[in-house]
N, CA, C and O of each residue as an XYZ file, in Angstrom:
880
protein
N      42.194    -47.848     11.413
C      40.868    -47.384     11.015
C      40.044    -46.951     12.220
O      39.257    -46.013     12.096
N      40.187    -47.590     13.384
C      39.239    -47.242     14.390
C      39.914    -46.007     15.350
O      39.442    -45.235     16.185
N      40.994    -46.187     14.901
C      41.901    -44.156     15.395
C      41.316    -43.542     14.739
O      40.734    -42.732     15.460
N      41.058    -43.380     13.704
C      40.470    -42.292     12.959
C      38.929    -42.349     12.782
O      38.360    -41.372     12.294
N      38.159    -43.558     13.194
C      36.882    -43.183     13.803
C      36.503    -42.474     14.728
O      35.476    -41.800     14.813
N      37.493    -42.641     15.584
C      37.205    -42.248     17.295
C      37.598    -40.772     16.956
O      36.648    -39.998     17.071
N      38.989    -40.104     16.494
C      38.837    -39.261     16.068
C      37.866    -38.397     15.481
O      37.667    -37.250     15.880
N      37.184    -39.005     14.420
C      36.339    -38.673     13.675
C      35.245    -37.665     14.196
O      34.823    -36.560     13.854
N      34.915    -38.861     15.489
C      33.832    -38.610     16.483
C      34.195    -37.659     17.469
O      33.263    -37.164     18.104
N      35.468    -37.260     17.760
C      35.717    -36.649     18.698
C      35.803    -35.106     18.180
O      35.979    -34.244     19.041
N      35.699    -34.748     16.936
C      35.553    -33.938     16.488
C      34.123    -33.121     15.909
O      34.044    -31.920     15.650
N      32.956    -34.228     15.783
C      31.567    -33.710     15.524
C      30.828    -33.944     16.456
O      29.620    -33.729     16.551
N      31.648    -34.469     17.295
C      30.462    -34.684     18.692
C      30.038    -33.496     19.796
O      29.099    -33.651     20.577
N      30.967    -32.138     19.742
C      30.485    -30.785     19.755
C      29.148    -30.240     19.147
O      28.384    -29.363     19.549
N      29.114    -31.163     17.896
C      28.407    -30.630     17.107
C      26.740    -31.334     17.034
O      25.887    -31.025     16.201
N      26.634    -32.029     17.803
C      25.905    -33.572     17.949
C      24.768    -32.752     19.208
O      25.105    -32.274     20.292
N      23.360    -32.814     18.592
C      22.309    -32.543     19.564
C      21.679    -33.325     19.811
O      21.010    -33.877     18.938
N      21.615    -33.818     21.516
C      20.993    -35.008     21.747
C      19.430    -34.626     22.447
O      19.226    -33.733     23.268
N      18.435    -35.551     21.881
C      16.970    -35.308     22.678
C      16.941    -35.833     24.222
O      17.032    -37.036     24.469
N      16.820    -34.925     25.163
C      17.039    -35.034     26.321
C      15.343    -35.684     26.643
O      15.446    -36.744     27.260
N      13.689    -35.259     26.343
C      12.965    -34.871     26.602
C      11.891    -34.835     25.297
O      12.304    -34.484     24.192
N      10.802    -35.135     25.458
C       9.772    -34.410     24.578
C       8.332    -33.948     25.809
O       7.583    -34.680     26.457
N       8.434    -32.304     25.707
C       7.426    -31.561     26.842
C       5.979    -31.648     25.538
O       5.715    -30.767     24.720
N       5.306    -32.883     25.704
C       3.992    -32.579     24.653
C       2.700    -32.649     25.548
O       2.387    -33.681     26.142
N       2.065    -31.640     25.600
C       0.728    -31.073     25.906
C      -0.257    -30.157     25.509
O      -1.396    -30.217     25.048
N       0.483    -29.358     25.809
C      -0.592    -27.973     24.287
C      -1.139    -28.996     22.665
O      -0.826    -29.817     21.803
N      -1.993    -28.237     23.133
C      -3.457    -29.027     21.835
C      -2.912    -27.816     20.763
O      -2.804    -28.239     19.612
N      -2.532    -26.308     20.958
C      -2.049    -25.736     19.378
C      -0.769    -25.136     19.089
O       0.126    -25.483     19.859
N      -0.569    -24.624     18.516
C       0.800    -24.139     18.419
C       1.582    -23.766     19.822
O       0.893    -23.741     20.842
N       2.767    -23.520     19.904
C       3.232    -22.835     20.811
C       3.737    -21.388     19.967
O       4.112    -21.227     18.805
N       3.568    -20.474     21.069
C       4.305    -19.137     20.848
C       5.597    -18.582     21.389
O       6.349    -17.734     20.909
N       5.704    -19.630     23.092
C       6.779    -18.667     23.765
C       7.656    -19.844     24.412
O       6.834    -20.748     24.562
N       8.703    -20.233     24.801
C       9.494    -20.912     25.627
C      10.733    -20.073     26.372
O      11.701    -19.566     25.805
N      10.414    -20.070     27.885
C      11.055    -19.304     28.766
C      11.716    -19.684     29.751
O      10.968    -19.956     30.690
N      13.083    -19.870     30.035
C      13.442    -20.281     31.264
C      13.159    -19.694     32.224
O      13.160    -18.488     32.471
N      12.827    -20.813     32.974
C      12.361    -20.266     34.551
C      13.484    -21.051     35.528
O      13.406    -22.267     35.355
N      14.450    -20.687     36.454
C      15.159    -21.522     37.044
C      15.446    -22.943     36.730
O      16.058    -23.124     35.677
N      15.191    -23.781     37.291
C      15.487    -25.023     36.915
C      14.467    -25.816     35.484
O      14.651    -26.792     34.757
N      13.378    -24.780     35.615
C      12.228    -25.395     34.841
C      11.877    -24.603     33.545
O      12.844    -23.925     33.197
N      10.882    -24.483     32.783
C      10.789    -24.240     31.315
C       9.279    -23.797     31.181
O       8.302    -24.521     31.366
N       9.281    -22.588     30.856
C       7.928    -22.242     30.811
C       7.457    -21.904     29.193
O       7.933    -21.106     28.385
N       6.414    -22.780     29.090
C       5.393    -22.424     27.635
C       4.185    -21.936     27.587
O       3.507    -21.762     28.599
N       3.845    -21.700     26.553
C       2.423    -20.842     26.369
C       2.190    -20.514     24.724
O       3.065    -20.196     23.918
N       0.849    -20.678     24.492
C       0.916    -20.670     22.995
C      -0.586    -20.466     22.625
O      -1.427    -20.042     23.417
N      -0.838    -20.839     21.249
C      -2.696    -20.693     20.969
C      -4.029    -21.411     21.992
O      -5.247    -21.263     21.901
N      -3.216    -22.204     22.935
C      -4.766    -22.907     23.720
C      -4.871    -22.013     24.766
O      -5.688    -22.182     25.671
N      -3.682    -20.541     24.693
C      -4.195    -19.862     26.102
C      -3.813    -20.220     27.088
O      -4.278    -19.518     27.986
N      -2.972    -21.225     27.559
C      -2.677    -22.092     28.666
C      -0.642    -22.092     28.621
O       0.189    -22.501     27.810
N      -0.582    -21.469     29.823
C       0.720    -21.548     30.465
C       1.188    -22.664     31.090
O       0.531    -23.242     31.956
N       2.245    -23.010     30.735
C       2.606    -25.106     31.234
C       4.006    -24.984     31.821
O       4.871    -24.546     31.062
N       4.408    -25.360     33.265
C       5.743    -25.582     33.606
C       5.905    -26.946     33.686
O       5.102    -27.791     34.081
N       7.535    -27.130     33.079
C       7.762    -28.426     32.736
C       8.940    -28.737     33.904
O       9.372    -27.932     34.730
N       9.211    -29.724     33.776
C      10.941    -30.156     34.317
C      11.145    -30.595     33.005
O      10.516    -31.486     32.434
N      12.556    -29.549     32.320
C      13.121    -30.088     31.281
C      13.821    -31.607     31.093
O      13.866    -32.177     30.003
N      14.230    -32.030     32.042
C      14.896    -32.982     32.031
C      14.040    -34.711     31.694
O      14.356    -35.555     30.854
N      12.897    -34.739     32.727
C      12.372    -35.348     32.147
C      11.145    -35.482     31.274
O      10.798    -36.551     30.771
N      10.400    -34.140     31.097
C       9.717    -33.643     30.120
C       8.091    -33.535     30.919
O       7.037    -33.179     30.393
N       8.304    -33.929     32.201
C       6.671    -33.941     32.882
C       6.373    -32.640     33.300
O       6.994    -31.833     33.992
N       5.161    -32.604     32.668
C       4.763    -31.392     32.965
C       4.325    -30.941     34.758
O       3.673    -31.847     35.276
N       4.515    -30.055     35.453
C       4.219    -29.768     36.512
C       2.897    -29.695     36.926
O       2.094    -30.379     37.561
N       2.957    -28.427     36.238
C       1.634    -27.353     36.563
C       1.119    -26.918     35.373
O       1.808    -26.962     34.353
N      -0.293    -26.395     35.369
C      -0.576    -25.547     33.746
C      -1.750    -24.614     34.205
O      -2.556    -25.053     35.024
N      -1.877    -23.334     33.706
C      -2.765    -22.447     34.455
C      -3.415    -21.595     33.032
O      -2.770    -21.128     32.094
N      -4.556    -21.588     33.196
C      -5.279    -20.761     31.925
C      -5.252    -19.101     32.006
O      -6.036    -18.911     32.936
N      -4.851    -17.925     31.617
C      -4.924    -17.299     31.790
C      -5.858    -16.122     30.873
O      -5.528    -14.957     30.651
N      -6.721    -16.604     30.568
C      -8.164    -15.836     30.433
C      -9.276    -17.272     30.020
O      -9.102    -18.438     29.663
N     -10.598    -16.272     30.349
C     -11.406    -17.340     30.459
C     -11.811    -17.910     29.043
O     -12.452    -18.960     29.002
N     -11.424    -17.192     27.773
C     -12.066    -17.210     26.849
C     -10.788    -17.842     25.888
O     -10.830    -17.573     24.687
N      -9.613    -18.712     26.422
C      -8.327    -19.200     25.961
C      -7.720    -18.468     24.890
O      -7.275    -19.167     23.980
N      -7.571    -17.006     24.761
C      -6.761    -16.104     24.434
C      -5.641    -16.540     23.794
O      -4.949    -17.152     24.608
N      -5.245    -16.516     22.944
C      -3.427    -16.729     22.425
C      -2.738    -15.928     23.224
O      -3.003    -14.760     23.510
N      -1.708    -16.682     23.635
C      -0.600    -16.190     24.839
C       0.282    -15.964     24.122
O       0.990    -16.943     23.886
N       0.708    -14.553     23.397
C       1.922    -14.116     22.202
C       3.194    -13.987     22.971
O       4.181    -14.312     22.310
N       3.413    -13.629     24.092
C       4.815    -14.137     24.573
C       4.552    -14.398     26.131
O       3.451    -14.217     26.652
N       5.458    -14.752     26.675
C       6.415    -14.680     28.360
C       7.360    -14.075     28.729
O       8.172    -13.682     27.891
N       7.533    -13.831     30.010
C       8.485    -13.230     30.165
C       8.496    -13.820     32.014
O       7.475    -13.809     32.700
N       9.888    -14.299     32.535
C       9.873    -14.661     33.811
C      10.341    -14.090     34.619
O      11.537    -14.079     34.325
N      10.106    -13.183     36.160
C      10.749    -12.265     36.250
C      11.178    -13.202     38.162
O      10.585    -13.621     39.157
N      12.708    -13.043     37.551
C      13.423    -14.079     38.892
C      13.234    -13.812     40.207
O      13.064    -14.760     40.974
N      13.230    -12.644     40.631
C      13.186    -11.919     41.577
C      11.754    -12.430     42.525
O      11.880    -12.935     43.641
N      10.620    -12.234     41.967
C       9.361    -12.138     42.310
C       9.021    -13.618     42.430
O       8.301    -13.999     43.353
N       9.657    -14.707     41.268
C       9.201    -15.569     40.340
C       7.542    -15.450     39.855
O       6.554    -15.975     40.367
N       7.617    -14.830     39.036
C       6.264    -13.978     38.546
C       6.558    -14.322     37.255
O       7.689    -14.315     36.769
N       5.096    -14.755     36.455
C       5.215    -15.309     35.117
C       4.760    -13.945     34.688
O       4.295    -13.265     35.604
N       4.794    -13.316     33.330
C       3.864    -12.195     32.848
C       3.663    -12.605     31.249
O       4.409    -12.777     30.285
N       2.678    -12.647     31.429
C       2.137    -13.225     29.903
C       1.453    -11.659     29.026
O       0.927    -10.747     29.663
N       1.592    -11.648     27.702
C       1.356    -10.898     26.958
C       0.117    -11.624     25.879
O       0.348    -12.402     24.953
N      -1.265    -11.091     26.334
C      -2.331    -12.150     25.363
C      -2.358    -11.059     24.055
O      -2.363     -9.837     24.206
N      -2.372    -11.633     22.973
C      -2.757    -11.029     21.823
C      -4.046    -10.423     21.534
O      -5.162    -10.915     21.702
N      -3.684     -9.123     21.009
C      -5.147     -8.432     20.808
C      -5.536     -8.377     22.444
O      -6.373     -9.178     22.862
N      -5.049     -7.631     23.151
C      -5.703     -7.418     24.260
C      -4.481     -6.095     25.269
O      -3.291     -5.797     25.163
N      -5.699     -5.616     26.240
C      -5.148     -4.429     26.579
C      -4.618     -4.893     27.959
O      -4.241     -4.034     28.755
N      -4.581     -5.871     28.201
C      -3.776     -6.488     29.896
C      -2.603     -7.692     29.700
O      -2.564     -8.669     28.952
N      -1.784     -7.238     30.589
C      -0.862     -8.000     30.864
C      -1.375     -9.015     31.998
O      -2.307     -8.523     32.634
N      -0.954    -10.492     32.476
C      -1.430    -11.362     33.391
C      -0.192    -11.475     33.676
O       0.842    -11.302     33.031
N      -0.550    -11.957     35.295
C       0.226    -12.065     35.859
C       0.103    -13.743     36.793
O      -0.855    -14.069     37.494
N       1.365    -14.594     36.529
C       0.869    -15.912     37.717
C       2.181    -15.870     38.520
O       3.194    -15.399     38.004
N       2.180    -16.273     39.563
C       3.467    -16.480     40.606
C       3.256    -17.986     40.612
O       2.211    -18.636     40.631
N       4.985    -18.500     40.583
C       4.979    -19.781     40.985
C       5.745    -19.679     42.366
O       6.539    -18.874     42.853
N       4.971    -21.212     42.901
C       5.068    -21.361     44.079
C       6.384    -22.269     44.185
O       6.070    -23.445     44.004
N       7.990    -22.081     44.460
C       8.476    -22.950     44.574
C       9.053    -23.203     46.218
O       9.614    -22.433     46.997
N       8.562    -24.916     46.368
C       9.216    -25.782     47.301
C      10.156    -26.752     47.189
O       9.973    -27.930     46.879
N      11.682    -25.926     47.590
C      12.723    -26.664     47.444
C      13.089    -26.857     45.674
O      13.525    -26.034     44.869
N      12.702    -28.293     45.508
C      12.910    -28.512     43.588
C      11.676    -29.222     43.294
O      11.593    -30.224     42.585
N      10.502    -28.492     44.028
C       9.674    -28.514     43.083
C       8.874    -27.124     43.129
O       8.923    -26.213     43.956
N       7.798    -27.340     41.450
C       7.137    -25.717     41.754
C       6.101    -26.413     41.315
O       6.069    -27.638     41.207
N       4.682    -25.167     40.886
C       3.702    -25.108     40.978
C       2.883    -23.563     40.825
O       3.021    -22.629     41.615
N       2.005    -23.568     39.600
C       1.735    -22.175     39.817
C       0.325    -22.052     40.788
O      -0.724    -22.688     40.893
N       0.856    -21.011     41.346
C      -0.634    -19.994     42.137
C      -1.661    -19.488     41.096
O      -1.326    -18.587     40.327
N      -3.097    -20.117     41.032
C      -4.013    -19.797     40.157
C      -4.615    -19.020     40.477
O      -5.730    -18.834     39.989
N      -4.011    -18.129     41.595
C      -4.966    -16.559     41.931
C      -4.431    -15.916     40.612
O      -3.211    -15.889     40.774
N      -4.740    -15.351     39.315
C      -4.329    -14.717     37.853
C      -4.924    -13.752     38.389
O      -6.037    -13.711     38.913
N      -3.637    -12.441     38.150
C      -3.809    -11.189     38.450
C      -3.558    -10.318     37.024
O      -2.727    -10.818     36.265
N      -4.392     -8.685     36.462
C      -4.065     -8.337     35.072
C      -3.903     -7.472     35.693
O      -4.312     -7.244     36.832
N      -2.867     -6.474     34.578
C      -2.175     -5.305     34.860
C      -3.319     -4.314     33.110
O      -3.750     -4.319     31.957
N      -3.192     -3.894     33.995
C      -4.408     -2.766     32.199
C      -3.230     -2.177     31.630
O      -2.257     -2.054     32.374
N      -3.138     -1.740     30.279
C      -2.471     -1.053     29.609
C      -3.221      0.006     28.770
O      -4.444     -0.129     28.743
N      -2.651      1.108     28.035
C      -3.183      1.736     27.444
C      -3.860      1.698     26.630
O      -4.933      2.299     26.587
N      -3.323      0.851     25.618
C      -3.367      0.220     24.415
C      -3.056     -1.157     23.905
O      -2.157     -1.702     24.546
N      -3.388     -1.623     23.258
C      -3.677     -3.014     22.700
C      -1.724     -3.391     23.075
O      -0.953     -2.500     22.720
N      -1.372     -4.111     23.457
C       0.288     -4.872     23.893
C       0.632     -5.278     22.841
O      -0.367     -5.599     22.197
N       1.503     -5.436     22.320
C       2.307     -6.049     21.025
C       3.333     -6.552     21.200
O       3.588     -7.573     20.561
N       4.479     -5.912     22.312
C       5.483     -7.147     22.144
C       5.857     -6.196     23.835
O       5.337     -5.162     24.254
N       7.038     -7.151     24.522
C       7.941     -6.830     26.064
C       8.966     -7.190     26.184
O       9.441     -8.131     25.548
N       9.588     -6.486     27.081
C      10.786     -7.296     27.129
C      11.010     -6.969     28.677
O      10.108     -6.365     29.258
N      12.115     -7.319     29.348
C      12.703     -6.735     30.421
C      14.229     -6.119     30.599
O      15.269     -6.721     30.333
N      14.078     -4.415     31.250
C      14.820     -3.133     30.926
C      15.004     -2.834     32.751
O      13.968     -2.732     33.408
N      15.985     -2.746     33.259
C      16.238     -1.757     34.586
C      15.227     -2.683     35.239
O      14.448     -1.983     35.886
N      14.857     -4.247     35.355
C      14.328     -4.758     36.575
C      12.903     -4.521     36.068
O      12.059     -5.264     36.568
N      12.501     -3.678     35.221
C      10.820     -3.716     35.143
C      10.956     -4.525     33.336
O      11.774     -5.065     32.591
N       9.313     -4.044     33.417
C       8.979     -4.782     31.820
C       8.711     -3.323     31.159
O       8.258     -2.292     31.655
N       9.109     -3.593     30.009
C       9.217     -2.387     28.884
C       8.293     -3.171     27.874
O       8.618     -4.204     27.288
N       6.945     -2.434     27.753
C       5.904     -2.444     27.008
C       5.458     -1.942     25.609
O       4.521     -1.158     25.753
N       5.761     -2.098     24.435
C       5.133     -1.729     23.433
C       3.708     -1.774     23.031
O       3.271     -2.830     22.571
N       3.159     -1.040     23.120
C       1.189     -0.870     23.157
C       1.311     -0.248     21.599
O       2.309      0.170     21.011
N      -0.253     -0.358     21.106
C      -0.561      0.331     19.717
C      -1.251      1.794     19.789
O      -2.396      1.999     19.385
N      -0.447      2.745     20.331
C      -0.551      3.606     20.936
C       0.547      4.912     20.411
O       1.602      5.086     21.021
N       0.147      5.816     19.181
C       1.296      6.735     19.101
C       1.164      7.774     19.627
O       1.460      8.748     18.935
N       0.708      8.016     20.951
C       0.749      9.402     21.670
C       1.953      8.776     22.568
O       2.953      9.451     22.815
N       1.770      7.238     23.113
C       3.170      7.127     23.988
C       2.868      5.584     23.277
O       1.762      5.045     23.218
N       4.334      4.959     22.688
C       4.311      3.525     22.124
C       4.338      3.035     23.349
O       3.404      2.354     23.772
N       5.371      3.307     24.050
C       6.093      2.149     24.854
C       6.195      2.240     26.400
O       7.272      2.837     26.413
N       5.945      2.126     27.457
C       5.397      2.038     28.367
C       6.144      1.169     29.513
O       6.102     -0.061     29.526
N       6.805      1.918     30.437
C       7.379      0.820     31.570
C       6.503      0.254     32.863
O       5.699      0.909     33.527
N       6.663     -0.349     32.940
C       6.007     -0.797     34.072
C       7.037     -1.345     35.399
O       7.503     -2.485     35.395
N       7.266     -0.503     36.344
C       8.367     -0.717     37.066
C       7.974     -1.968     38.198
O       6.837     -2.315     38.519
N       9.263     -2.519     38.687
C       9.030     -3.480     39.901
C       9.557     -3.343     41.027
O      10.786     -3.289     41.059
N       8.857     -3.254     42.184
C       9.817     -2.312     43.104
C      10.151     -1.296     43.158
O       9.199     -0.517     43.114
N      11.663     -0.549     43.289
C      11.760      0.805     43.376
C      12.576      0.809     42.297
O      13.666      1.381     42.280
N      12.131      0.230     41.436
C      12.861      0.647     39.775
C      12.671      2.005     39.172
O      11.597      2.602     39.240
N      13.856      2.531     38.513
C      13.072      3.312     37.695
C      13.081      3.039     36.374
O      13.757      2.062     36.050
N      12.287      3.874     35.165
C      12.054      3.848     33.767
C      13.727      3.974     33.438
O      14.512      4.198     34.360
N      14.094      3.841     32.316
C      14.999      3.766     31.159
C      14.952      5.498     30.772
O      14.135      6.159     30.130
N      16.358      5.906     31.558
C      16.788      7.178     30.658
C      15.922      7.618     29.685
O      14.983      8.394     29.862
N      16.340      6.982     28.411
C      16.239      6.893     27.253
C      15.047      6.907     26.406
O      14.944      7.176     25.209
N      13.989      6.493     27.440
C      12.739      6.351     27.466
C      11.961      7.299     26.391
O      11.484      6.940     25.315
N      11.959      8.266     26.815
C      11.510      9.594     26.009
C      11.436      9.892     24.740
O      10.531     10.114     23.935
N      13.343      9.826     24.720
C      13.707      9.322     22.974
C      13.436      8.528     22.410
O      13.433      8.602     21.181
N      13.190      7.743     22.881
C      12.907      6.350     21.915
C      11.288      7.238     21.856
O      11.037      8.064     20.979
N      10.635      6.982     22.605
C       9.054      7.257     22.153
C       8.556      8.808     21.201
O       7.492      9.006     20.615
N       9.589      9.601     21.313
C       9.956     10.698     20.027
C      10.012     10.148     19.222
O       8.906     10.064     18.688
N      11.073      9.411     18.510
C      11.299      8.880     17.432
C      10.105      8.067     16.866
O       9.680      8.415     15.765
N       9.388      6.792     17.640
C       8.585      6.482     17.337
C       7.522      7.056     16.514
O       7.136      6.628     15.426
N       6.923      8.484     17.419
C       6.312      8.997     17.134
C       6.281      9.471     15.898
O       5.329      9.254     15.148
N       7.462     10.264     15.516
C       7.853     10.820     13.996
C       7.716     10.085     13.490
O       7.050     10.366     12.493
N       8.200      8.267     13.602
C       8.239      7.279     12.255
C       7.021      6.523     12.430
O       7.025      5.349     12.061
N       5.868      7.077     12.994
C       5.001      6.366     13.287
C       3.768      5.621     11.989
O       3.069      4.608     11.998
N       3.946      6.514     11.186
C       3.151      6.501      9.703
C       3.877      4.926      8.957
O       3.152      4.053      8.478
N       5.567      4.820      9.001
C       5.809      3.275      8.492
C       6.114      2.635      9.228
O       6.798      1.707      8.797
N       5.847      2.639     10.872
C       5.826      1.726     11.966
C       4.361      1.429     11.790
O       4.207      0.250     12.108
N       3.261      1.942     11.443
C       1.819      1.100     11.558
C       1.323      0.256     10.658
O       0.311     -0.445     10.643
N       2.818      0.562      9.373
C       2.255     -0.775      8.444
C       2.456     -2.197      9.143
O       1.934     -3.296      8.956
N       3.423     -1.725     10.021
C       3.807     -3.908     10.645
C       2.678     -3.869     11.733
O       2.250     -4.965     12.095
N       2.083     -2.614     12.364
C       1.335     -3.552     13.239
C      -0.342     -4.127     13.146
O      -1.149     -4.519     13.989
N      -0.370     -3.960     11.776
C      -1.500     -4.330     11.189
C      -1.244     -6.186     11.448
O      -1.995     -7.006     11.976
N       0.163     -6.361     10.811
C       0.404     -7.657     10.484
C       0.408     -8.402     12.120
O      -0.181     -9.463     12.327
N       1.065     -7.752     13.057
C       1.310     -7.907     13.865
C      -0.084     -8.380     14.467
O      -0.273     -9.592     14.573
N      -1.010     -7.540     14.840
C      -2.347     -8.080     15.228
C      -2.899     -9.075     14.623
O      -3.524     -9.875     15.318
N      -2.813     -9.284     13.173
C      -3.506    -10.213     12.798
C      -2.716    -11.455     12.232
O      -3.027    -12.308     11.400
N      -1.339    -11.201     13.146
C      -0.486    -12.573     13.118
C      -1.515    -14.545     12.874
O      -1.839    -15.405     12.055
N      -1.565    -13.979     14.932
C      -1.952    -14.940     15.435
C      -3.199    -15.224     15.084
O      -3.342    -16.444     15.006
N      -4.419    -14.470     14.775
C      -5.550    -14.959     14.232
C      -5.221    -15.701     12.800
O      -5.648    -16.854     12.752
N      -4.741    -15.374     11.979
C      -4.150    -15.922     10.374
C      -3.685    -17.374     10.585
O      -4.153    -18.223      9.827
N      -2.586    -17.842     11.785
C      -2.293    -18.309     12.337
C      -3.400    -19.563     12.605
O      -3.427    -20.682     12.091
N      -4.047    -19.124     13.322
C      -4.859    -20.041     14.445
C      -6.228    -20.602     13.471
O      -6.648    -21.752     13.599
N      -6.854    -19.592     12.473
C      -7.456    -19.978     11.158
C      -6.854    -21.034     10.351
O      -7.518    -21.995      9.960
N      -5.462    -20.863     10.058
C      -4.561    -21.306      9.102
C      -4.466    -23.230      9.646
O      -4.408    -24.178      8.864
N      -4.479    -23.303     11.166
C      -3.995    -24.309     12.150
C      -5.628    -25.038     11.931
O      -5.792    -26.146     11.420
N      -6.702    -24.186     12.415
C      -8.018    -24.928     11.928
C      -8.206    -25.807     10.642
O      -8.443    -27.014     10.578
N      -8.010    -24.725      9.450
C      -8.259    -25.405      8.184
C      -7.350    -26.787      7.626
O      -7.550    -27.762      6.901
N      -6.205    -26.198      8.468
C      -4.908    -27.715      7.431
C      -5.784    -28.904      8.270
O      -5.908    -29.970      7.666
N      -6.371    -28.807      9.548
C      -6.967    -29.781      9.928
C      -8.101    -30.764      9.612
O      -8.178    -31.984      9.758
N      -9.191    -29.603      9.003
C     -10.511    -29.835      8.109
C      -9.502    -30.627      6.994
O      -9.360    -31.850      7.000
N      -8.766    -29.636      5.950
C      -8.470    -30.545      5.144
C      -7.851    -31.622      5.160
O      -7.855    -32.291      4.127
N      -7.166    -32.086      6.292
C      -6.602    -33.529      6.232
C      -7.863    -34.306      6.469
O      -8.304    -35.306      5.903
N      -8.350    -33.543      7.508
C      -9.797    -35.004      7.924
C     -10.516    -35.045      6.056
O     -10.454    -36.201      5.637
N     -10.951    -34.336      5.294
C     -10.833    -34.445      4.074
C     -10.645    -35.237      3.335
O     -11.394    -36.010      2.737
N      -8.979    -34.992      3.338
C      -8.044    -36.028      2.633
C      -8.178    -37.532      3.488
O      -8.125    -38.543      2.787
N      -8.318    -37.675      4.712
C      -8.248    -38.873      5.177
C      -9.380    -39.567      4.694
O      -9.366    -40.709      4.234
N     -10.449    -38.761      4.831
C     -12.292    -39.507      3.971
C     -12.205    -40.127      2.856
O     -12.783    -41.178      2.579
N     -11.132    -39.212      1.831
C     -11.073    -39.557      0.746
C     -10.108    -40.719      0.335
O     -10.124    -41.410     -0.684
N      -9.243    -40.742      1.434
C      -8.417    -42.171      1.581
C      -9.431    -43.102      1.700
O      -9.869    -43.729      0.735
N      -9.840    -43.229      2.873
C     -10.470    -44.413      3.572
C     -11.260    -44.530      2.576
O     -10.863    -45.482      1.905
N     -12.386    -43.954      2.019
C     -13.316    -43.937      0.606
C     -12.517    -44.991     -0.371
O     -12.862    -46.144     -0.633
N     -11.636    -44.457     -0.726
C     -10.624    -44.942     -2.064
C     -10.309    -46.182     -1.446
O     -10.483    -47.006     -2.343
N      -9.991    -46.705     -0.551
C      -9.339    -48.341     -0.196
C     -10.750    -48.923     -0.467
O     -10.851    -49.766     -1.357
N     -12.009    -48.483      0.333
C     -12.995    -48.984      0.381
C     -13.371    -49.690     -1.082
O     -13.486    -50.872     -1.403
N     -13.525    -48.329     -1.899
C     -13.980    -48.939     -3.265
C     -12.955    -49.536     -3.890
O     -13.307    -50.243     -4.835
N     -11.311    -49.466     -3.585
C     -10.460    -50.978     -4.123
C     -10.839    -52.109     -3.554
O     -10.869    -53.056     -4.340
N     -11.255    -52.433     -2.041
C     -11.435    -53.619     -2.007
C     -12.298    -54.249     -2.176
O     -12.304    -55.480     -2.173
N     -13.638    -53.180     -2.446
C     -14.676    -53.637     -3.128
C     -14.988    -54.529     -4.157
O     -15.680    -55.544     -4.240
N     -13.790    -53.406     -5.470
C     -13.807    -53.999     -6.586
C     -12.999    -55.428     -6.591
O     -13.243    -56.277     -7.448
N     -12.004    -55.626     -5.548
C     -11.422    -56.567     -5.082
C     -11.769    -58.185     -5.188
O     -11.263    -59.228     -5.599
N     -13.356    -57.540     -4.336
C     -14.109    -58.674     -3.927
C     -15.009    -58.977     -5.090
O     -15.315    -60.130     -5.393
N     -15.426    -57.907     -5.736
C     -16.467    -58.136     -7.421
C     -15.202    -58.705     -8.185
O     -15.704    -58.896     -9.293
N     -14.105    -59.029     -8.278
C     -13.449    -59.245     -9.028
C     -13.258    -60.779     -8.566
O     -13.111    -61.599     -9.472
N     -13.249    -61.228     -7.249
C     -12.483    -62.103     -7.293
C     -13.935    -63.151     -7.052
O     -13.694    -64.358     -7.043
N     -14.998    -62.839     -6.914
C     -16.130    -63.472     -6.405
C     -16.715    -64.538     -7.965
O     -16.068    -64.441     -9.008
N     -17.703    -65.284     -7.901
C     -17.193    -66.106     -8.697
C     -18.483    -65.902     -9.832
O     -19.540    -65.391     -9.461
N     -18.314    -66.276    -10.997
C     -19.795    -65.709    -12.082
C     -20.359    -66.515    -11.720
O     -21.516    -66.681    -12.106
């Protein structure tokens, strides 16, 4: 019997995810989780960028990147530079933080630098060493931003042709798209009101059981 336990185990234990860590700090949702070399970069509705050490879950460093705590809709880490680039929702700049690493540890530089864009940012990625930009913008969608002596993406052109032509049922998603994270961050407010709510109406309800508790058990 215990051959064919061990067996057993030796066969789902591929399959077996163990909690290394819990990284808890952000007060609202998260939006983005990014490897950064040894470490783990987040960012989400409080506006605030957090490097962790995955391993044991302490947070490093954490840097705000606008003054008015912006939803941070993605990251992106660029190895080379070690340059964080954050994408804030509903907004026409990209931010920029450099971390400072010594040896195995880091730390971000809170000099926050913005890059302007044309148009309102919607989503990035990284293409040929730079960041490839989607803005809400159909004279040009998409937008490189090179690093170094990069150049743009061939292809570049075409893609933003096409766009252009399909641009009439590409603007139904970016309605949704903008008003993701606000729906979102409303949605995150209210479940809160209503639990504090529901909790009143708990604590209320024990109150008047043990009330009646005490009228019940008290003596004529």
């Amino acid at each position: 019997m215990r051959s064919v336990l061990i067996q057993f185990i030796s066969l789902i234990e591929p399959l077996i995810f163990y909690l290394q860590s819990f990284c808890l700090s952000h007060t609202k949702y998260v939006t983005s989780l990014v490897e950064a070399d040894q470490w783990l970069l987040s960012a989400g509705g409080d506006g605030l960028v957090k490097l962790w050490d995955p391993v044991s879950g302490d947070m490093l460093s954490e840097v705000a990147c606008s003054d008015d705590a912006m939803v941070i809709q993605q990251l992106i880490y660029l190895n080379d530079s070690k340059t964080v680039v954050c994408l804030l929702n509903n907004s026409r700049n990209l931010v920029y933080v450099n971390l400072k690493v010594d040896g195995k540890t880091a730390t971000f530089d809170h000099e926050v630098t913005e890059h302007s864009l044309p148009a309102e940012g919607l989503a990035m990625c990284q293409v040929n060493g730079g960041i490839l930009v989607l803005v809400n913008d159909k004279s040009k969608p998409l937008h490189f931003i090179a690093q170094g002596q990069r150049s743009e993406p061939a292809s570049l052109c075409k893609i933003n042709d096409y766009l252009q032509s399909h641009w009439e049922s590409f603007e139904g998603t970016l309605k949704i798209q903008s008003e993701f994270f606000t729906n979102l961050t409303k949605m995150n407010i209210d479940n809160v009101e209503e639990e504090m709510e529901r909790k009143g109406k708990r604590v209320n309800t024990e109150k008047d059981k043990n009330g009646a508790k005490i009228a019940k058990a008290a003596p004529s």
